[in-house]
C-alpha positions as a Python dict, from the first residue, in 0.01 Angstrom:
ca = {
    (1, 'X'): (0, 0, 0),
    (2, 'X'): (346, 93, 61),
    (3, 'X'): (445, -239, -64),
    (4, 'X'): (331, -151, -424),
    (5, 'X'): (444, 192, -415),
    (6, 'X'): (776, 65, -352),
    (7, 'X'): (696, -190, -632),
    (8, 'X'): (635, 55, -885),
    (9, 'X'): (936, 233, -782),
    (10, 'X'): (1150, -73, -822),
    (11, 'X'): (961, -138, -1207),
    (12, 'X'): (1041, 256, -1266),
    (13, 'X'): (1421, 245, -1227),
    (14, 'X'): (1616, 283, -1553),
    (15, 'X'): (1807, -12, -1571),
    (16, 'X'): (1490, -196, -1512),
    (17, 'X'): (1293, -11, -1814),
    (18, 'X'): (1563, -49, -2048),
    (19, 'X'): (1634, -425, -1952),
    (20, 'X'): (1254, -483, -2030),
    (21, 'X'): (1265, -259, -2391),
    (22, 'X'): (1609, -478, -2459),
    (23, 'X'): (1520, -823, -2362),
    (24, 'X'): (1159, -765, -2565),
    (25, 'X'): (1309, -682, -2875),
    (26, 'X'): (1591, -977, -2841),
    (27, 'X'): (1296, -1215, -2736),
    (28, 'X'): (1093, -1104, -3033),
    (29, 'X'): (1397, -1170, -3303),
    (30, 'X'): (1517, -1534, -3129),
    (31, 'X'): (1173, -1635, -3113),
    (32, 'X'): (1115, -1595, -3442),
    (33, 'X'): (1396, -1786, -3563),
    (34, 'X'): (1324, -2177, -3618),
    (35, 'X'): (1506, -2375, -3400),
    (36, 'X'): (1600, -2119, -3142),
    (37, 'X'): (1320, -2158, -2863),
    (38, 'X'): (1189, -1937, -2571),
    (39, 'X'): (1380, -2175, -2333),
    (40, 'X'): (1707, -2097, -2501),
    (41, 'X'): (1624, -1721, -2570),
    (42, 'X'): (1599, -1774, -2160),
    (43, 'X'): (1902, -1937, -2114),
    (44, 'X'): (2126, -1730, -2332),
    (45, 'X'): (2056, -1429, -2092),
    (46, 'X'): (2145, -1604, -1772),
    (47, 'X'): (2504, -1453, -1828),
    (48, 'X'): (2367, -1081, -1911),
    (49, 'X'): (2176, -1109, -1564),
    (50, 'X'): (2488, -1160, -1348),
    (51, 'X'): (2540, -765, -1378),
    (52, 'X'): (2223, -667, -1356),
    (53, 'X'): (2033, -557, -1024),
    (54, 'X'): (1778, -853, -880),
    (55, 'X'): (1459, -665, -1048),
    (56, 'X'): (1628, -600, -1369),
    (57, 'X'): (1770, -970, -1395),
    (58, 'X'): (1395, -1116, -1355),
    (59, 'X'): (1271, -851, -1575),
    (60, 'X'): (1463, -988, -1875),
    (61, 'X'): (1389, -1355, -1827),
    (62, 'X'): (976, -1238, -1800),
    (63, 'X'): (1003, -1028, -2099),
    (64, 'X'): (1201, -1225, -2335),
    (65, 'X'): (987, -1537, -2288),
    (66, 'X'): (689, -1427, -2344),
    (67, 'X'): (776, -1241, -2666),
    (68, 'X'): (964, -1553, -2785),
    (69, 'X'): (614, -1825, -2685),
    (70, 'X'): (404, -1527, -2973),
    (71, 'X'): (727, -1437, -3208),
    (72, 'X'): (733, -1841, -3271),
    (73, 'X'): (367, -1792, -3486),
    (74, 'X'): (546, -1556, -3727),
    (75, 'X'): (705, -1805, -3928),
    (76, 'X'): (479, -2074, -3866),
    (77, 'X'): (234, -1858, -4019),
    (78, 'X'): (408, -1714, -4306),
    (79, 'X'): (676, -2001, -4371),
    (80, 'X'): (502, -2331, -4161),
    (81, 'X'): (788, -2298, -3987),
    (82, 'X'): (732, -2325, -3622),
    (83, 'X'): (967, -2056, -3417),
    (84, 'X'): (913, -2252, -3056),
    (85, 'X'): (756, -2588, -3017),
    (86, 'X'): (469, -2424, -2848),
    (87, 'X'): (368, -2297, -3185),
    (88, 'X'): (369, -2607, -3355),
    (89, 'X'): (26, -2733, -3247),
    (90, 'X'): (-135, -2481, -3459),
    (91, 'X'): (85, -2423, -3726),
    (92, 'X'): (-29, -2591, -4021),
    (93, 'X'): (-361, -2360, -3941),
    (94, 'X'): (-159, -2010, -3946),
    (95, 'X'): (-17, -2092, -4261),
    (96, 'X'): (-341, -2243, -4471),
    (97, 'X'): (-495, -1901, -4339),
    (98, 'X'): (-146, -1715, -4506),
    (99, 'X'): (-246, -1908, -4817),
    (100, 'X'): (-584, -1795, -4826),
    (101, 'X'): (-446, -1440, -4781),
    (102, 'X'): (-563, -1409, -4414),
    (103, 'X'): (-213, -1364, -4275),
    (104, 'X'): (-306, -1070, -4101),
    (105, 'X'): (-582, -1211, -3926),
    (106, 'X'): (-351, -1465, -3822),
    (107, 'X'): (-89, -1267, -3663),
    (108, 'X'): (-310, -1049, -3530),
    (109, 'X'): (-534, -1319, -3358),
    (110, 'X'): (-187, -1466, -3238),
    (111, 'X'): (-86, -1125, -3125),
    (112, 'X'): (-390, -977, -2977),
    (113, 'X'): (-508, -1335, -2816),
    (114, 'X'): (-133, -1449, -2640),
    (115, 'X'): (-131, -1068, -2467),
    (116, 'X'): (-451, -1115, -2307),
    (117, 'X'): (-373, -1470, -2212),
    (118, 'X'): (-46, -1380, -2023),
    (119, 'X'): (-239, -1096, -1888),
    (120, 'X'): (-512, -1288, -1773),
    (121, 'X'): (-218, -1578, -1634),
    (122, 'X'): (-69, -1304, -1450),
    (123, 'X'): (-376, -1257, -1253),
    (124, 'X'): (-450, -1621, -1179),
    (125, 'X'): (-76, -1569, -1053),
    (126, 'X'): (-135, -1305, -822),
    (127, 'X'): (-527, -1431, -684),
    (128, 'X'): (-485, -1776, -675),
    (129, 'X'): (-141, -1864, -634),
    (130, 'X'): (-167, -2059, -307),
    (131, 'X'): (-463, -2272, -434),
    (132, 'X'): (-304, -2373, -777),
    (133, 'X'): (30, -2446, -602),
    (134, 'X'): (-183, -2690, -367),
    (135, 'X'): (-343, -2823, -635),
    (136, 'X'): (21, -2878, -854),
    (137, 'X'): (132, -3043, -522),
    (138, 'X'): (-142, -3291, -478),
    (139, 'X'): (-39, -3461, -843),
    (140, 'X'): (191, -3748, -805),
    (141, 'X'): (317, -3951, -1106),
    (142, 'X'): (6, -4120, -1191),
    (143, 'X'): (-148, -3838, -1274),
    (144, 'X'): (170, -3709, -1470),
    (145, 'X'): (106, -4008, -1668),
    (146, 'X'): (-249, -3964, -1772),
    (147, 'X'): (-197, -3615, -1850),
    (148, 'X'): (103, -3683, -2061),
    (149, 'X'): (-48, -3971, -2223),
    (150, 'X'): (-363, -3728, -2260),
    (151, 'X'): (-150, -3551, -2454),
    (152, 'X'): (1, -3771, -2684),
    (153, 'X'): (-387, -3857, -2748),
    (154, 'X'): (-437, -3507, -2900),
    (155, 'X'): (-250, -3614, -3203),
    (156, 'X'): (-591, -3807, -3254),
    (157, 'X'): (-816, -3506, -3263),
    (158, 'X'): (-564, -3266, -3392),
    (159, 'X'): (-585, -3480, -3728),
    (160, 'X'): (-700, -3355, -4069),
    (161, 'X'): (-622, -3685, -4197),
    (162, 'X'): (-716, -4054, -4083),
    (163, 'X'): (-674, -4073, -3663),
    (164, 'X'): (-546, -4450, -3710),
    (165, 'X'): (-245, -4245, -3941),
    (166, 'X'): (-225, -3987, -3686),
    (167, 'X'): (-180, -4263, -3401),
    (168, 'X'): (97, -4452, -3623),
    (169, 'X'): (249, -4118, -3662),
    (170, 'X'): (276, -4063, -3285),
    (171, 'X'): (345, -4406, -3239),
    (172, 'X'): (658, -4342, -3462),
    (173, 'X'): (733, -4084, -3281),
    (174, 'X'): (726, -4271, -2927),
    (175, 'X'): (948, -4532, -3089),
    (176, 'X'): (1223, -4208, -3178),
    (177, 'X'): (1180, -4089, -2807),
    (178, 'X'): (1269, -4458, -2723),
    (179, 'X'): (1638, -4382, -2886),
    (180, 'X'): (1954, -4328, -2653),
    (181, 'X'): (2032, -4336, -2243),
    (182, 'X'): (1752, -4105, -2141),
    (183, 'X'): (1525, -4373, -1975),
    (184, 'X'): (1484, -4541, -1638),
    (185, 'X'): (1627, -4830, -1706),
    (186, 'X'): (1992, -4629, -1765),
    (187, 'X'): (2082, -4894, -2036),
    (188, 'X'): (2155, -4809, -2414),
    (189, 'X'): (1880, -4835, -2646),
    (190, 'X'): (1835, -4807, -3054),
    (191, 'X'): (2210, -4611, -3048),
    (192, 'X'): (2326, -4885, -3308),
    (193, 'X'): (2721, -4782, -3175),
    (194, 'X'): (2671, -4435, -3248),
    (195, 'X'): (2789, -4262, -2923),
    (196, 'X'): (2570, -3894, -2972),
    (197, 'X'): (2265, -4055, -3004),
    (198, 'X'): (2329, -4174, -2633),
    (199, 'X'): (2151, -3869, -2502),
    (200, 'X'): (1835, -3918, -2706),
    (201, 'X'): (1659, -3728, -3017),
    (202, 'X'): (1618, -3369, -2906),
    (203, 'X'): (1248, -3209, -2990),
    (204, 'X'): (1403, -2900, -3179),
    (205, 'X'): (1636, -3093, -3435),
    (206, 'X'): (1290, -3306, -3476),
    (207, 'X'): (1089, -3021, -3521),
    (208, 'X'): (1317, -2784, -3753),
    (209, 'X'): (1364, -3115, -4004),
    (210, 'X'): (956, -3219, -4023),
    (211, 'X'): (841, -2863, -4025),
    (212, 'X'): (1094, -2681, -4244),
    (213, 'X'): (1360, -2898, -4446),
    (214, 'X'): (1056, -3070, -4549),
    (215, 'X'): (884, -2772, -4667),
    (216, 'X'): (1192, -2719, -4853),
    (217, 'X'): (1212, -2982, -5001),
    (218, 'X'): (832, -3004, -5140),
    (219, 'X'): (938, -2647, -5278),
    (220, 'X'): (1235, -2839, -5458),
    (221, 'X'): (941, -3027, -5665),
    (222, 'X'): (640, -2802, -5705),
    (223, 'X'): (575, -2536, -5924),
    (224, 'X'): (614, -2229, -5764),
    (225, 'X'): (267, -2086, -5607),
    (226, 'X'): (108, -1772, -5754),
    (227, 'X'): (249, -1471, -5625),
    (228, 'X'): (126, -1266, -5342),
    (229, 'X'): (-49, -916, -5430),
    (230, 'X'): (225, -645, -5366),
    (231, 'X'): (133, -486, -5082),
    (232, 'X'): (220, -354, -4722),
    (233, 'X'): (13, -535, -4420),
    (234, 'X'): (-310, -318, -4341),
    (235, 'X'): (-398, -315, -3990),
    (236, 'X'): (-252, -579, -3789),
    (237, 'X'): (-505, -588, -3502),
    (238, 'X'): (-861, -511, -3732),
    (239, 'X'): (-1092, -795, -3635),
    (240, 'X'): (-981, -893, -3343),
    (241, 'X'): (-1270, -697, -3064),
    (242, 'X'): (-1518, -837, -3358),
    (243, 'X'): (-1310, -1273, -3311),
    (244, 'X'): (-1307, -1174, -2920),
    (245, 'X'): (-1651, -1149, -2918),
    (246, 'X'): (-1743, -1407, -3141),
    (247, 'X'): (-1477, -1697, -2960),
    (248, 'X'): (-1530, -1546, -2555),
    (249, 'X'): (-1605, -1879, -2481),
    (250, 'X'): (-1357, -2058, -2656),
    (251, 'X'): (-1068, -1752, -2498),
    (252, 'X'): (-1207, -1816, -2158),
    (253, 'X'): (-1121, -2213, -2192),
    (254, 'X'): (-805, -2141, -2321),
    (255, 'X'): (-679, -1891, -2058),
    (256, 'X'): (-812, -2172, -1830),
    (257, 'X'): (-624, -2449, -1958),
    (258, 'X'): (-330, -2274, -2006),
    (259, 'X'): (-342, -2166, -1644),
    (260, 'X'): (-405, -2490, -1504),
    (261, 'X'): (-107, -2657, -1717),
    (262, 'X'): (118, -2382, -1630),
    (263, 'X'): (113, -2491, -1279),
    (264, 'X'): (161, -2846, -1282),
    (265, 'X'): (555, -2930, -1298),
    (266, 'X'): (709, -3011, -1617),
    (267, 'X'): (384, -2915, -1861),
    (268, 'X'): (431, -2561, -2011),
    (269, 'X'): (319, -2363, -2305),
    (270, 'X'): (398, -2690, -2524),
    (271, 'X'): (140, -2902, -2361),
    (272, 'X'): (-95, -2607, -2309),
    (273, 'X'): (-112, -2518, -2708),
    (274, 'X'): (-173, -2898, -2769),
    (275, 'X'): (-469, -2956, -2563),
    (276, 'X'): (-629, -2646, -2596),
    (277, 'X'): (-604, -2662, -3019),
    (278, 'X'): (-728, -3000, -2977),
    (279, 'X'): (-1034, -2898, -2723),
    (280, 'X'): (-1102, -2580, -3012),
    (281, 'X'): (-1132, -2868, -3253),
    (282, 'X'): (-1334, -3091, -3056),
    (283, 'X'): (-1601, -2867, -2935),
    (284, 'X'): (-1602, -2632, -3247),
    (285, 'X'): (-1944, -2605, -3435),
    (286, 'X'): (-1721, -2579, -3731),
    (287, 'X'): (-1527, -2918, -3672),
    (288, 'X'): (-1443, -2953, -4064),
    (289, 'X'): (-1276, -2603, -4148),
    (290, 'X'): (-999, -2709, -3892),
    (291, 'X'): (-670, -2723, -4106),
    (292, 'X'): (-833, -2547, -4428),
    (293, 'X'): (-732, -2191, -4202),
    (294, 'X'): (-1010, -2171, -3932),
    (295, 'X'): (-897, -1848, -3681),
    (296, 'X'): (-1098, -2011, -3416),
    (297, 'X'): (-780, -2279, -3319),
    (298, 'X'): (-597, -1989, -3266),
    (299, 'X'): (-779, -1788, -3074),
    (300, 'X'): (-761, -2075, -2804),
    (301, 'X'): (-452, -2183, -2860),
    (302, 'X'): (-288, -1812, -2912),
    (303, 'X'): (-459, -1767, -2535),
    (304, 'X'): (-353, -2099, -2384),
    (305, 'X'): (49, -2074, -2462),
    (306, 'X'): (80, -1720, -2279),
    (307, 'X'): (-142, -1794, -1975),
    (308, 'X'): (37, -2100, -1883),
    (309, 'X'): (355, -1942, -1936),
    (310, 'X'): (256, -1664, -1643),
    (311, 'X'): (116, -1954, -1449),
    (312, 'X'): (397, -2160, -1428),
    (313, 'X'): (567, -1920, -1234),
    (314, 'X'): (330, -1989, -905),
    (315, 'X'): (490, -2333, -803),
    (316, 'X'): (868, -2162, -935),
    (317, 'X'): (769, -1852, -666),
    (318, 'X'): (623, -2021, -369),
    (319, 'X'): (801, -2356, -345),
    (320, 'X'): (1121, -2359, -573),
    (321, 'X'): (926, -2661, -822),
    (322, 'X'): (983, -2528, -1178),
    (323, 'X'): (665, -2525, -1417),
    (324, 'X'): (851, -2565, -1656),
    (325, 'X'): (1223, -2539, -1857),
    (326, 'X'): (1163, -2143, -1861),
    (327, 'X'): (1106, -2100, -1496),
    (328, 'X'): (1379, -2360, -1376),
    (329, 'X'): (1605, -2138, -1545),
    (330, 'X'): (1454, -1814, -1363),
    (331, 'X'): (1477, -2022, -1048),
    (332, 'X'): (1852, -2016, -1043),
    (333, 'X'): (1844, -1672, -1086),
    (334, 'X'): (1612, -1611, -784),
    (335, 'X'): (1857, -1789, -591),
    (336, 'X'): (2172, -1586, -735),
    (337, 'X'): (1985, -1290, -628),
    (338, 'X'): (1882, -1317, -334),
    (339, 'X'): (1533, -1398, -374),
    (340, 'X'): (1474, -1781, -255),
    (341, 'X'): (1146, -1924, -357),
    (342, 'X'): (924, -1956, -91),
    (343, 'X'): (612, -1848, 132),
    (344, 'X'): (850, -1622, 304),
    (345, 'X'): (921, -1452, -67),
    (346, 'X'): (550, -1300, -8),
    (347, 'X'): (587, -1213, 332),
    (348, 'X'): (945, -1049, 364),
    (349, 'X'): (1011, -967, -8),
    (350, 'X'): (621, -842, -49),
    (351, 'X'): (769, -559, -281),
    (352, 'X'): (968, -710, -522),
    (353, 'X'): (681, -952, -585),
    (354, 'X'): (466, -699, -653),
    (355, 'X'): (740, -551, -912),
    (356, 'X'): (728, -860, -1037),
    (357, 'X'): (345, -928, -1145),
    (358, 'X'): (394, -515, -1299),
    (359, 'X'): (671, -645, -1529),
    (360, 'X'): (443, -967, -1612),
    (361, 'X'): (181, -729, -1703),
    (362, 'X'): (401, -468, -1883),
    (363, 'X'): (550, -709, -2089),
    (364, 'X'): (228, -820, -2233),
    (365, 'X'): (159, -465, -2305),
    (366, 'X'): (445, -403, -2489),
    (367, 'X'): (396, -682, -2666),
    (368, 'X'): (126, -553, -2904),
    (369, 'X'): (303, -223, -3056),
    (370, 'X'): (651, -461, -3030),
    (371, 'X'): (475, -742, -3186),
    (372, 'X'): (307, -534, -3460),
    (373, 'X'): (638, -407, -3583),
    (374, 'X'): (816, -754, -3610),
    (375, 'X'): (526, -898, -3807),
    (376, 'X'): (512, -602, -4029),
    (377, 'X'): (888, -636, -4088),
    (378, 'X'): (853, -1050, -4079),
    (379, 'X'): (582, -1005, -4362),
    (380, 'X'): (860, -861, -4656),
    (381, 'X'): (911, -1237, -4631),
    (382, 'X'): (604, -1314, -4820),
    (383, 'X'): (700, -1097, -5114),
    (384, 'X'): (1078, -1229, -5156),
    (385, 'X'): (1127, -1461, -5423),
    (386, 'X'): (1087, -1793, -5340),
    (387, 'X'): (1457, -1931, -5437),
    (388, 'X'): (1594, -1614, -5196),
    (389, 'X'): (1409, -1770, -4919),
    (390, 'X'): (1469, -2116, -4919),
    (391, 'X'): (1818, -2138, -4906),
    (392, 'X'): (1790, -1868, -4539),
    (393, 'X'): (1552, -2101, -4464),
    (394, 'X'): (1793, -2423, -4467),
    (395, 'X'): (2112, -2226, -4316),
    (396, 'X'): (1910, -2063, -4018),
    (397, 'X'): (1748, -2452, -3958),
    (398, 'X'): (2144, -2558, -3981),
    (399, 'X'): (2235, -2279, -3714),
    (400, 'X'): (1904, -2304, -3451),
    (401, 'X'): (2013, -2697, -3475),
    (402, 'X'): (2376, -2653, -3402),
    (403, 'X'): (2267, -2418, -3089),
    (404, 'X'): (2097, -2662, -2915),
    (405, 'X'): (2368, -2861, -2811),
    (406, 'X'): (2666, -2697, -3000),
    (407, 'X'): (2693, -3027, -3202),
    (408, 'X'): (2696, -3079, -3551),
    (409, 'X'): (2517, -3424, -3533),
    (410, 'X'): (2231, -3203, -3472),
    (411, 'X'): (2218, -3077, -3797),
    (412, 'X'): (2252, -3394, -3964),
    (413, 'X'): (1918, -3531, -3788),
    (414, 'X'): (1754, -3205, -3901),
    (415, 'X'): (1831, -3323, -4260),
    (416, 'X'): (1723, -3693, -4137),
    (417, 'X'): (1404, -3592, -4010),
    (418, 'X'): (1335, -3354, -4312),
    (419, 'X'): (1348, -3653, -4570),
    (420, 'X'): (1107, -3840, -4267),
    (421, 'X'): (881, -3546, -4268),
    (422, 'X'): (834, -3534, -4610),
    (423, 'X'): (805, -3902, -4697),
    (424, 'X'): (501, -3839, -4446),
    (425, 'X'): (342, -3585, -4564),
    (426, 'X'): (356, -3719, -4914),
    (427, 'X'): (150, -4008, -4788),
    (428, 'X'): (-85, -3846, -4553),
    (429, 'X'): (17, -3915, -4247),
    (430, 'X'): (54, -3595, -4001),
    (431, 'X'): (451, -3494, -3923),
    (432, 'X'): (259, -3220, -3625),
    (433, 'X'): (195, -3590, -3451),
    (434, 'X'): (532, -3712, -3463),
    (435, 'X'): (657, -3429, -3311),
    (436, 'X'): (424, -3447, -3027),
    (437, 'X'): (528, -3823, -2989),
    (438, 'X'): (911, -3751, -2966),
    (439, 'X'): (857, -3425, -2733),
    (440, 'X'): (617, -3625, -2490),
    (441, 'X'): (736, -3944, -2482),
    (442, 'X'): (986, -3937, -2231),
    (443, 'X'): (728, -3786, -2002),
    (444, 'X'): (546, -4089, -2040),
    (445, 'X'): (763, -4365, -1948),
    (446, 'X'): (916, -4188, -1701),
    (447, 'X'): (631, -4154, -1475),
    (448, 'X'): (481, -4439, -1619),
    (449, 'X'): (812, -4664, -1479),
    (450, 'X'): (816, -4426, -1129),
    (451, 'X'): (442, -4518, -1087),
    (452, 'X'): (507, -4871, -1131),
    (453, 'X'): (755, -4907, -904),
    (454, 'X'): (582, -4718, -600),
    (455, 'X'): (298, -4955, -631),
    (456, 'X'): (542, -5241, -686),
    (457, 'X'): (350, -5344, -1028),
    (458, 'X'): (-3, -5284, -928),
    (459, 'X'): (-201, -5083, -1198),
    (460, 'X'): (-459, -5021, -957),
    (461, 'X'): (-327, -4711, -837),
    (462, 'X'): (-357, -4557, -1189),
    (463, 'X'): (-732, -4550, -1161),
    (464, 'X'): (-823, -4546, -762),
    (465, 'X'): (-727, -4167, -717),
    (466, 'X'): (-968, -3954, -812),
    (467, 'X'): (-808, -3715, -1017),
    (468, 'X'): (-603, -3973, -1215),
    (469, 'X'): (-928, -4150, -1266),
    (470, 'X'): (-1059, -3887, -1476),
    (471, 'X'): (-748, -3811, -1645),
    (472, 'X'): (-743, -4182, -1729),
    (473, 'X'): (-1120, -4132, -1856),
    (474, 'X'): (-1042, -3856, -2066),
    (475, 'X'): (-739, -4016, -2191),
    (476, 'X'): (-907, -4349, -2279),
    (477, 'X'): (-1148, -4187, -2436),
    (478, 'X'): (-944, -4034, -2661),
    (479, 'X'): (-794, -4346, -2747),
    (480, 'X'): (-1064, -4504, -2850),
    (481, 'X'): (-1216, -4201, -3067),
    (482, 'X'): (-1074, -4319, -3404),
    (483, 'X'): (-1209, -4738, -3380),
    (484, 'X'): (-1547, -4537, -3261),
    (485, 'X'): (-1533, -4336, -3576),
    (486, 'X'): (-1423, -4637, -3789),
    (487, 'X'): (-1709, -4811, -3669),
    (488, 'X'): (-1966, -4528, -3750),
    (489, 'X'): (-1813, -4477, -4044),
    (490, 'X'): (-1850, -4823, -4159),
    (491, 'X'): (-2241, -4863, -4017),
    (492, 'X'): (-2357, -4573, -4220),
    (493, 'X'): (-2190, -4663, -4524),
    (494, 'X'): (-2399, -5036, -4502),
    (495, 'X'): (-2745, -4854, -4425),
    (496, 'X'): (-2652, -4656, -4738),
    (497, 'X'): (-2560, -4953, -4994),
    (498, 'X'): (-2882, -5065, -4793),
}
């Protein structure tokens, strides 16, 4: 008891509240601008917490990510624009529901649903860290590999279109995370001479160009749409006790998932989004409406992001393993503060883990009157003219590209992978799977190559451990969905010329 008393005390302190209010508000605007991700709204404050007490430091990196995994579905939903790549599983959904004039329900199902996920993560964080940790620890890189390859597999039943398109769009994809140095071999591949494409195709170039210069450039040669009614945004949050109700179940499995791919190294919100959105899709009653601007993808998806994003912090806390980017970054700023990951955190520093599962669950708080008033100022967007837009739209792609890596060949593959993206989308085939094939790819061969090595070329091991025996399951499964469809397909349409 005197532990959280002197928690709360710690949480209380000025320079601790106003850190939280500050980073919220800067996580909120940086998350909302394509390109710029949660990771690098993270990184940018590493400087800001060198002056900062140890509380107050952790207190920004908590805060500002978790505004920046929800502020990403604001222009996904109103632009189809993804602000983080955690948004892009579901952002084609957001934005047919902005079309059909359901914007609000959108934001405030992506609002309403990622505060109660990172609530409901913070919990699995402070009841059953020790047993998720365990569990994170028992995974070697065969079951990295199914569960990556699991998720390239999504792209399959993420599809509106044809799932053999979808595969050749991952596929393509695969073959673009195949480009530069960044492999286990160490040896030059696809660079054609061109020394920056040595350190491979970065996801957020990839995803700015298919997402947004292609949307730009389908503006370029289509009429422009009918204009939105001229009107403020009514109440953000209406519906949502009457979706929570209706989707439990499908909230429940996404706070789940999320939580259990928060904890396992190198996963994240990305992955979490991903499977979850594909899950929605796969077990919905209402299979078809998925990509015509179904809330229920959301709602499980919106819930997913935010939980793992609390979760990933348990392997960070108690053993120094980052869940993911956001979390390696706070781990270096444990360790400049004082506070080394470890068992002996919980034991000797019980106080300032208590402070920290309070901020966790503050900053979800906030979230919802902070989160109301970006989308409400985000939404003028949808009555500006369109050529106003569209030009911001293209210089704020050129500047999130140019921050990734402070290199202006980064904004020329934004423009390369816009043309890509829309070449695809003109034909059918599903840029959302591309993206998923560049940003998972490397995850793939990596442990794929490790694995092979430490059983010196015997695929047995793949499918003799238990838990990478279901994975594999599940993943080949997946795999085969679309020649299982293709065959169905083609039996009823014989008994029918029958």
């Amino acid at each position: 008891m005197n532990d959280m008393i002197e928690a709360v005390r710690l949480v209380l302190a000025w320079d601790v509240l106003i850190a939280i209010m500050a980073s919220a508000v800067y996580g909120l605007v940086v998350g909302s601008l394509p390109g710029l991700s949660a990771t690098m709204a993270t990184a940018l404050l590493v400087p800001v917490t060198f002056y900062l007490s140890p509380i107050a430091a952790i207190a920004t990196i908590i805060t500002a990510s978790a505004m920046a995994i929800f502020s990403g579905d604001i222009p996904g939903c109103l632009l189809r624009i993804p602000g983080t790549p955690a948004s892009a599983a579901y952002t084609d959904e957001a934005y047919a529901m902005t079309r059909k004039g359901q914007a609000e329900l959108a934001l405030g199902a992506g609002l309403w649903f990622s505060a109660i996920g990172g609530i409901v993560g913070t919990i699995s964080l402070v009841v059953m860290a020790p047993m998720l940790a365990e569990m994170a620890l028992s995974f070697s890189t065969y079951e990295y590999f199914w569960l990556a390859f699991l998720g390239l597999m999504c792209a399959t039943l993420v599809a509106r279109s044809s799932p053999i398109k979808a595969i050749a769009s991952m596929l393509l994809g695969l073959l673009f995370a195949c480009i530069g140095m960044e492999n286990p071999a160490g040896t030059p591949r696809f660079v054609f001479g061109v020394t920056n494409l040595l350190g491979g195709i970065e996801p957020i170039p990839a995803l700015v160009g298919v997402f947004a210069v292609s949307e730009v450039m389908r503006a370029m040669v289509t009429a422009a749409p009918p204009k939105l009614p001229d009107r403020k945004f009514g109440s953000i949050l209406k519906g949502q006790w009457g979706l929570t109700k209706k989707y439990q179940w499908q909230m429940w499995r996404g706070n789940i998932v999320g939580i259990i791919i928060g904890v396992l190294p190198g996963a994240g919100a990305d992955m979490a989004a991903w499977v979850s959105y594909a899950m929605s899709k796969k077990w919905s009653k209402e299979p078809e409406k998925f990509g015509t601007g179904h809330v229920e993808g959301l709602v499980e998806a919106g819930a997913s992001n935010n939980a793992s994003l609390a979760s990933g912090w348990v392997p960070a806390l108690l053993f120094g393993i980052p869940g993911d980017t956001i979390t390696a970054i706070a781990i270096g700023v444990l360790y400049m503060k004082g506070l080394n990951p470890g068992p002996t955190l919980f034991t000797e520093r019980a106080s300032s883990m208590y402070a920290l599962y309070i901020i966790f669950v503050l900053a979800n708080i906030i979230m919802i009157p902070l989160g109301i008033a970006m989308i409400r100022l985000a939404s003028r967007i949808l009555r500006a003219p369109r050529s106003s837009v569209m030009p911001v739209i293209i210089l704020l792609c050129a500047v999130g590209a140019f921050a990734t890596g402070a290199n202006l060949f980064s904004v020329f593959l934004v423009g390369v992978f816009g043309c890509v993206g829309y070449v695809m989308e003109r034909n059918g085939y599903p840029v959302a799977a591309l993206v998923l094939g560049i940003v998972m790819g490397s995850m793939v061969e990596q442990n794929f190559i490790t694995s092979l090595i430490k059983s010196d070329g015997n695929p047995l091991p793949f499918i003799e451990r238990p838990v990478s025996a279901v994975l594999a399951s599940l993943t080949l499964g997946a795999l085969l969905w679309p020649a299982g469809v293709w065959v169905f397909n083609r039996m009823q349409r014989r008994r029918a010329a029958a």
